[in-house]
Each structure stands twice: as structure tokens, then as C-alpha cells.
C-alpha positions as CSV (number, residue, x, y, z in Angstrom):
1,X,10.3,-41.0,59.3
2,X,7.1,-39.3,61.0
3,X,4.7,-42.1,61.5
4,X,1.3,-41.3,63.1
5,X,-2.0,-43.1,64.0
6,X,-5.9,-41.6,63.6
7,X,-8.4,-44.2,64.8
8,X,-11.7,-43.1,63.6
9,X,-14.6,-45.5,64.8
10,X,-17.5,-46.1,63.1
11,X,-20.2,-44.0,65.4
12,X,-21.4,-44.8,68.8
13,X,-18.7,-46.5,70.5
14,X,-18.2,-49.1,67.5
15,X,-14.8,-51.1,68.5
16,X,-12.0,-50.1,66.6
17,X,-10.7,-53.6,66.1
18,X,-13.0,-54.1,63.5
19,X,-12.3,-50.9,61.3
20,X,-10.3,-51.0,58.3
21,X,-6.7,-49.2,57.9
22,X,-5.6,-47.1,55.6
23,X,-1.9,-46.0,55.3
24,X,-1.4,-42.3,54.0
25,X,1.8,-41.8,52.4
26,X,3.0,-38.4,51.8
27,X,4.6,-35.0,53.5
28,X,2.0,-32.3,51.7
29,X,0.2,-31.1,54.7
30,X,-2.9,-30.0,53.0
31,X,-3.2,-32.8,51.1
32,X,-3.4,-34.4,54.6
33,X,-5.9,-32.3,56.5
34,X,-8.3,-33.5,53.4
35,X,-7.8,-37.0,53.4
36,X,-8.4,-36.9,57.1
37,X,-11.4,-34.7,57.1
38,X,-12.8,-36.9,54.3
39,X,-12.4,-40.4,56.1
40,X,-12.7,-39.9,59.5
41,X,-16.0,-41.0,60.7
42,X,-16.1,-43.3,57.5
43,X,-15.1,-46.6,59.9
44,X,-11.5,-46.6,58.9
45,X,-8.2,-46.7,61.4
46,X,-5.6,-43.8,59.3
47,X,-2.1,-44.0,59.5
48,X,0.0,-41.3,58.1
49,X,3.5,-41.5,57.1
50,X,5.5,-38.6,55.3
51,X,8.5,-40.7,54.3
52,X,9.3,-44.4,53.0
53,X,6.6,-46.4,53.0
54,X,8.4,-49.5,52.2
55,X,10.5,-49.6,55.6
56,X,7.3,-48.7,57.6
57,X,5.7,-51.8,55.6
58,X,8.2,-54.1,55.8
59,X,8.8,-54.2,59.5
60,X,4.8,-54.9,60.1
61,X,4.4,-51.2,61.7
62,X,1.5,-51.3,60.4
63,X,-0.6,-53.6,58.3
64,X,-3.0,-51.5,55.9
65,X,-6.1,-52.5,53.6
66,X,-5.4,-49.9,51.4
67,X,-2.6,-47.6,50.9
68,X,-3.3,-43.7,49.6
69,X,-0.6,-42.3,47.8
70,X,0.0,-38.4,47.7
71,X,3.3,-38.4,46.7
72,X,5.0,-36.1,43.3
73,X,4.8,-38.3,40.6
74,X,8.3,-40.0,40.4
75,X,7.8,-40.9,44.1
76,X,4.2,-42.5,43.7
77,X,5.8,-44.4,40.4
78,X,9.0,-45.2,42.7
79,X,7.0,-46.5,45.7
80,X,4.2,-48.1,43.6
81,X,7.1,-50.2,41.6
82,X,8.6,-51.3,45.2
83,X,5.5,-52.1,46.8
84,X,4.3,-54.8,43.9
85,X,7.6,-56.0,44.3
86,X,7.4,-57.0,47.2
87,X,5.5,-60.6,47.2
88,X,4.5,-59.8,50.8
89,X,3.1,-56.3,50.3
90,X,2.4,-56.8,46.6
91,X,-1.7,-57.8,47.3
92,X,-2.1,-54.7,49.0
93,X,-4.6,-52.4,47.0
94,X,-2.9,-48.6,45.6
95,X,-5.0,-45.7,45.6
96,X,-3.4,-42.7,44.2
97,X,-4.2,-38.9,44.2
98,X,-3.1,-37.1,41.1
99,X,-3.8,-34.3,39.0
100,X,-7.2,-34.6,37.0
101,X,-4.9,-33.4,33.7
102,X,-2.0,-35.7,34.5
103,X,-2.5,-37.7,31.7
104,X,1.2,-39.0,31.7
105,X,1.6,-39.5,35.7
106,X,-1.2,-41.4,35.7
107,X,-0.2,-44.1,32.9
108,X,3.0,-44.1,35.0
109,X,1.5,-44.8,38.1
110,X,-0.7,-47.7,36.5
111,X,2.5,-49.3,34.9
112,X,4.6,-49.2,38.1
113,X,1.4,-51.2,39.7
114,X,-1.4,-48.1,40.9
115,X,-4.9,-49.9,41.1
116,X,-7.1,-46.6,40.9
117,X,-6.3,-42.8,40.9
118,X,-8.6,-39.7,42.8
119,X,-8.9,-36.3,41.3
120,X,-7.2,-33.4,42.8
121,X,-8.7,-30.8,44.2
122,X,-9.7,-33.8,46.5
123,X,-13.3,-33.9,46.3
124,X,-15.2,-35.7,49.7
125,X,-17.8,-37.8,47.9
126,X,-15.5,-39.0,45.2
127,X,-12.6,-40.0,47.4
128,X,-14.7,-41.5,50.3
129,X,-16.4,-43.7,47.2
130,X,-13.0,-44.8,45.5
131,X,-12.0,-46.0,49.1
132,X,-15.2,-47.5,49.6
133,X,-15.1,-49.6,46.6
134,X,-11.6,-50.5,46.9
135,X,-12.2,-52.0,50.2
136,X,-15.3,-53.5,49.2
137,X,-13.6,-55.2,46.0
138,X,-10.5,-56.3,48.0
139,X,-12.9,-58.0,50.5
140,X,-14.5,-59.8,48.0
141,X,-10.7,-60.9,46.2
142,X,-9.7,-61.9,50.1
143,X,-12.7,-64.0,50.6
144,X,-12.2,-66.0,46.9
145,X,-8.7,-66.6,48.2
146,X,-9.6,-67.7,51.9
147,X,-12.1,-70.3,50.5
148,X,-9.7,-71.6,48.0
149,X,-7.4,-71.9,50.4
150,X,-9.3,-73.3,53.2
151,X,-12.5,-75.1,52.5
152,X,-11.2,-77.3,49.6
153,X,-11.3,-76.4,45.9
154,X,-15.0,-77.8,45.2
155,X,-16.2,-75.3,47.8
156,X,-13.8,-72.7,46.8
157,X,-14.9,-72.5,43.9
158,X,-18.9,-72.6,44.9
159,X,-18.0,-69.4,46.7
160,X,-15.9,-67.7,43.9
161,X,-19.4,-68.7,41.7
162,X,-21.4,-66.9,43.9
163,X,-19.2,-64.1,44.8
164,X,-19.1,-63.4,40.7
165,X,-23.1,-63.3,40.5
166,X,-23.0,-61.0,43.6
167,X,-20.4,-58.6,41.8
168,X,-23.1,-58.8,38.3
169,X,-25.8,-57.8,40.7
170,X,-23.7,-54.6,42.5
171,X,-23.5,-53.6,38.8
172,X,-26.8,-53.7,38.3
173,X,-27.9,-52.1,41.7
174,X,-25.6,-48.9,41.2
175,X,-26.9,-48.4,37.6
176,X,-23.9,-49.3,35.6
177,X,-25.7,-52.3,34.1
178,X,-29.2,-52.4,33.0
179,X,-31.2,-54.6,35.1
180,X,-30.9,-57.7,33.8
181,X,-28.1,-57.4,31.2
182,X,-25.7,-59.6,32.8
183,X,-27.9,-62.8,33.1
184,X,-29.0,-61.8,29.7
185,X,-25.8,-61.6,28.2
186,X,-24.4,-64.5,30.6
187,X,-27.1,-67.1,29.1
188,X,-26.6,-65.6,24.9
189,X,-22.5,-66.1,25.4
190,X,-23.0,-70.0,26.3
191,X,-25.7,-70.9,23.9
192,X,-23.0,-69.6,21.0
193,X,-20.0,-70.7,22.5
194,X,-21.3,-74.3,22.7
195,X,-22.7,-73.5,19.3
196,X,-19.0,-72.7,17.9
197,X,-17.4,-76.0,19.6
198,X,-16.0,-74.3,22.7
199,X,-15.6,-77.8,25.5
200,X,-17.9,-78.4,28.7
201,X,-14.2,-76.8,30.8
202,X,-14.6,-73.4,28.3
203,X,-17.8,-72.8,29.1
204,X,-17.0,-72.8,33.1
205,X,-14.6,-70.0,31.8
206,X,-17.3,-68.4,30.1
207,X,-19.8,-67.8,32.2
208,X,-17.2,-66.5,34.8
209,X,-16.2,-63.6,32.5
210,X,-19.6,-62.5,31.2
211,X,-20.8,-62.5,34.8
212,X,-17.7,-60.0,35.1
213,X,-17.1,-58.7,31.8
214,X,-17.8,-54.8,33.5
215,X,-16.0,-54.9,36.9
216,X,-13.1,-52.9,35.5
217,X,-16.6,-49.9,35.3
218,X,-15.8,-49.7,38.7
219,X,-13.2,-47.8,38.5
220,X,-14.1,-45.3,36.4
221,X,-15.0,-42.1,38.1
222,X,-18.6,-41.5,38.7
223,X,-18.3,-38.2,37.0
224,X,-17.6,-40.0,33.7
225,X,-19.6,-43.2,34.3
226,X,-23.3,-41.1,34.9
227,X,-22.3,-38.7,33.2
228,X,-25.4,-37.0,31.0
229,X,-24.2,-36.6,27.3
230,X,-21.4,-37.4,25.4
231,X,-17.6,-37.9,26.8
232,X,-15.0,-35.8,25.6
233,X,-11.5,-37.4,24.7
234,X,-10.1,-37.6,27.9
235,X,-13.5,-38.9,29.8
236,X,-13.5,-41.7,26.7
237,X,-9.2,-42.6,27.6
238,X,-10.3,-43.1,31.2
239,X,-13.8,-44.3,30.3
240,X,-11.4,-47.2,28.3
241,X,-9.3,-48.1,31.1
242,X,-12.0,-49.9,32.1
243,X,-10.9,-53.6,30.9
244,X,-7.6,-52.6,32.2
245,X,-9.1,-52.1,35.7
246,X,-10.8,-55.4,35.8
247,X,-7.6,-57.3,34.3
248,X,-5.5,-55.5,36.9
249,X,-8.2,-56.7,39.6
250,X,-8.8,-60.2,38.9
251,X,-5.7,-61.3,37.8
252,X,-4.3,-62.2,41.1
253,X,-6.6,-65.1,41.5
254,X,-5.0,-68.0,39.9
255,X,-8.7,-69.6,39.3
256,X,-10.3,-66.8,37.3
257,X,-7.1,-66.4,35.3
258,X,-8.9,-68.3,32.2
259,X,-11.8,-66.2,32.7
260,X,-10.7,-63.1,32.2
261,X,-10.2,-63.1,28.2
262,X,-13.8,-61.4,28.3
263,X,-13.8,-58.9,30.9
264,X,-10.4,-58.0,29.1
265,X,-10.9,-58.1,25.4
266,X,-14.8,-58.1,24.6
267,X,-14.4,-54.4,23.1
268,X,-11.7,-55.3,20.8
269,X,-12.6,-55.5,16.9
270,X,-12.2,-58.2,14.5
271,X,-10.6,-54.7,11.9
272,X,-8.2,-54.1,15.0
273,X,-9.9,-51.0,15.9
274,X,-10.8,-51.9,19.4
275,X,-9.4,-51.7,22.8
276,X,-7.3,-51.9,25.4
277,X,-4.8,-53.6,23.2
278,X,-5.7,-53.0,19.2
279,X,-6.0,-56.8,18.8
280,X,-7.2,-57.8,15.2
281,X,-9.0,-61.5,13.7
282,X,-8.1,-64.3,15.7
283,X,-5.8,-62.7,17.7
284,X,-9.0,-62.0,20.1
285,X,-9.9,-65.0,22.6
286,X,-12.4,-67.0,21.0
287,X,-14.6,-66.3,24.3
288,X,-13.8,-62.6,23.7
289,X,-15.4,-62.9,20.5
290,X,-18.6,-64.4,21.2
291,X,-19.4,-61.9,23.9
292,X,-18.4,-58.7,22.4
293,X,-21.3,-60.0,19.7
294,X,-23.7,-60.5,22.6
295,X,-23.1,-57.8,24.6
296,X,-23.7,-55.6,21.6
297,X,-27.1,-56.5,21.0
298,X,-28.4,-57.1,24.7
299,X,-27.3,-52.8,24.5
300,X,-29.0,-52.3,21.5
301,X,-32.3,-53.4,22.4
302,X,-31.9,-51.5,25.8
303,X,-33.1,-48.0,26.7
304,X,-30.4,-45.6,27.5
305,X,-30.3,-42.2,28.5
306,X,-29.2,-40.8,25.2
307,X,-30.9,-43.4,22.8
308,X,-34.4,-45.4,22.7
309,X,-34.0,-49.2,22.4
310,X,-33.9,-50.3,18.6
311,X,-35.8,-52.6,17.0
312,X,-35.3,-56.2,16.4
313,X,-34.8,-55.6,12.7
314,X,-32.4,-52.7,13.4
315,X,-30.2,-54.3,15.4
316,X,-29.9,-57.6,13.3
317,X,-29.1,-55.2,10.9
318,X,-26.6,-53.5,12.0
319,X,-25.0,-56.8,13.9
320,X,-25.0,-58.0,9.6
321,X,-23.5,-54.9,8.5
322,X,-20.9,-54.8,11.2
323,X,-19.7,-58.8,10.6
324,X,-15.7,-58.7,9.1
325,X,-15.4,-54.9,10.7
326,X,-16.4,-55.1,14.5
327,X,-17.6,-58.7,14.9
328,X,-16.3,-62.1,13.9
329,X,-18.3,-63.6,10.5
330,X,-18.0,-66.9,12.2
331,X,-19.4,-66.3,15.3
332,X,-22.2,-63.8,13.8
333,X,-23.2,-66.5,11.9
334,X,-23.5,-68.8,14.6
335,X,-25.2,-66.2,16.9
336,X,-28.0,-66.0,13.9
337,X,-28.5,-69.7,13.8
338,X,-29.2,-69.9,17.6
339,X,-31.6,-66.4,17.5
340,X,-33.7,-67.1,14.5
């Protein structure tokens, strides 16, 4: 197996110890040439490797933060599948390049275990931003685990707190929440949880997942996330992957586990007409619930590029008319009770 090694340092002598690596798998040449064009200068050690990835792996050859994938499909499905596997290689994050149209690879890819997919033709700016965020996201998963790990739970879990506000504030500062929302939102969500009985423990939970409810956004191609005027079909398919993606991130950390009913259900309906899974009444988290009612009307009364921010009447209206069909009659009439 042809195994190779580009160390690209940061810029003016920066040590390579402290770049990242990233493992290329695949034998397409000019899919190669890009990748390396793309990344190098970006601060990141490449390794390239045109044959089984899982031998190379195994035997600590190399030890990658990230592993790019630009293999046909039933290879990146076959390699994907033995990678999560493997409990020693399964944490490692799985970047795959695919066809924009591949509608079917790509649900293949994230069933065998892929964590994010780049468009081809290979475009610089995207690929260099789904690494960046990759990296960026599995640092922050690393450092939750560390603490947990090593500094005791109670201070564990003071730095999982404040990693979770930090990842709410990212959010914000690359425009995929409004400035704001998510301490908005955060604050509505515990008022009417306590108001519907949730315990002191729920509420922990709660706060957790509305201060993440949109990580999974971060995934999402910036094409289709900024994108001015309405999403066609496939852009709203990919655009509602999204609480996949933040399911699929999270749920390796045993202590947000009970968090993530919200980042992962808050856009399913009470009719069953929601997503990711078509769940339907109280087959939705309680949690889930609450915030999909909240989250709802911090949007409405916000200014977006396609709309003007309603009124207060307008929204309580529509909130009313949408009680038994999108939202929970229980918790809309709790949410009332607590805003008026």
C-alpha cells in the first residue's frame, strides 16, 4: 500500500509538532493534487494513502485528526463501516468527498458512520472550511472528554457548561443564529419546562440542548445555510440533516447523552409532520416539545433576510392556530401562562 507524508507548516517556520494530521485515503490522482493544493499552508501534517486504510490505522502508522475519504462509493461505505468498528479508531472524525447529486451514496456513507460530506468538483474555500470546522468541533468533543476524565466530574462538567455556551456563541458570530437567540430561547425553554413539572435534574438537560439545539447547522454547506432565497428540494434534504449532524456529533459524550432530545427532535410535529424521524404526540421528548414552541417564536419576532419580524399579536396568533398541528396544546398553554 503506497503511504506518503506532506508536512505543511503553518507559515514562518511554525513547528510541525503542533499541526494537525489529516489522513487522505484514496488512489484518484486528481482528486489528490486538490486536496493537497487546498490544505497545504492551512497548518495541517497530510498523509496520503491509496489502499486500506484500516491496516495503515491499526498499526499506529499514523495517527490522524481527521480522515478524508475519496474513495467510489462502496469503498467509502466499506471503510467508513470498519473504521466505527473499530472502538480504537471509531472517535476519529470522517470527512467524505462525493458527488453533489449523490443523493444515495451519501445516505450510505452517513449510515456506515461518515460525519460530513464535500462537494465535488472540490471547491478550495468550502473544503478548507468543512476541515476547519471538523477540527475545530473535535477539539472541543476532545477537551469535554479530557476534563471528564481528568479533573473530576464537578469540574468536568463546569468545562462541558462552558464549552456549550462557547459553541451558542460560534453560532451567533458566523450568522447562523441571530444575535441573541440562543440565550433567548435558553431562558423561555426553562421557565416552561419548570412550568410543565419537568425536575431540578431535567432542567440541567435542558439548558444543555437549547444551548445546542443548532450545532448539527454546522454542517450544512455554506452554500445552503446563506443562501439568499428559497432552497430547492435537495438544499431543504440536506438543509434537514441538520439534527442528524448534531445527534451524530454529540452522542459520543456519555454526559450530554440526556441532552440531546432537543438538538435532535425540536423540529418534529405534534401531527407527525416533522423531522428527522416523523415522530408524532408524545412520542416527542417532553424537552423537545417545549423548545420547538420557543424556538418558534424567538424566529418569529426576528428579522430575517426574506421576512420582517412579526408582531406580538401575529405571532401569538399563529403559535394558537398551530396548537394540536405543530405544537403540543399542553405546552402552548403553559408557554401562554408564563408570557402573558
Amino acid at each position: 500500500m503506497l503511504f506518503t507524508r506532506h508536512q505543511s507548516a503553518t507559515g514562518g517556520g511554525s513547528h510541525m509538532k503542533d499541526n494537525r494530521t489529516i489522513l487522505v485515503v484514496g488512489d484518484e490522482p486528481a482528486s489528490r493534487k486538490l486536496v493537497e493544493a487546498y490544505l497545504t499552508g492551512q497548518g495541517y501534517d497530510l498523509a496520503f494513502a491509496d489502499g486500506d486504510a484500516m491496516t495503515l490505522l491499526s498499526e499506529g502508522e499514523v495517527k490522524p485528526d481527521l480522515v478524508l475519504l475519496t474513495l467510489s462509493t462502496p469503498e467509502m461505505a466499506r471503510t467508513c463501516a470498519q473504521l466505527r468498528a473499530d472502538a480504537a479508531l471509531a472517535s476519529i472524525p470522517l470527512l467524505v468527498v462525493a458527488e453533489a447529486d449523490d443523493r444515495g451514496g451519501r445516505l450510505l456513507g452517513m449510515e456506515a458512520g461518515a460525519d460530513d460530506f464535500v462537494s465535488l468538483p472540490l471547491d478550495a474555500i468550502e473544503l478548507r472550511a468543512r476541515v476547519r470546522t471538523m477540527m475545530r468541533l473535535n477539539s472541543y468533543r476532545r477537551r469535554a472528554a479530557a476534563y471528564e476524565m481528568e479533573s473530576g466530574v464537578e469540574q468536568a462538567i463546569e468545562a462541558l457548561d462552558a464549552t456549550l455556551e462557547s459553541w451558542g456563541r460560534a453560532l451567533e458570530l458566523r450568522g447562523i443564529e441571530s444575535e441573541g437567540h440562543i440565550e433567548r430561547v435558553t431562558d423561555m425553554a426553562l421557565q416552561v419546562a419548570s412550568a410543565m413539572g419537568m425536575s431540578d435534574a431535567d432542567l440541567v438537560h435542558v439548558r444543555r440542548g437549547a444551548l445546542v439545539h443548532d450545532i448539527g447547522k454546522m454542517g450544512i454547506s455554506d452554500r445552503i445555510m446563506f443562501k439568499v432565497g428559497p432552497l430547492d428540494e435537495q438544499e431543504w434534504e440536506e438543509m434537514h440533516q441538520h439534527p442528524v449532524y448534531a445527534y451524530e456529533l454529540l452522542s459520543p459524550i456519555e454526559i450530554l447523552r440526556p441532552a440531546l432530545d432537543i438538538p435532535y427532535c425540536h423540529h418534529e410535529k405534534w401531527d407527525g409532520s416533522g423531522y428527522p424521524r416523523g415522530l408524532a404526540g408524545t412520542r416527542i421528548p417532553l424537552s423537545a416539545r417545549v423548545f420547538a414552541v420557543v424556538d418558534v417564536w424567538d424566529a418569529l419576532h426576528s428579522d430575517r433576510s426574506y421576512r420582517s419580524a412579526w408582531s406580538n399579536s401575529e405571532v401569538d396568533d399563529y403559535l394558537h392556530e398551530q396548537s394540536g398541528r405543530h405544537f403540543d396544546p399542553e405546552v402552548i398553554r403553559a408557554f401562554f401562562g408564563i408570557l402573558h
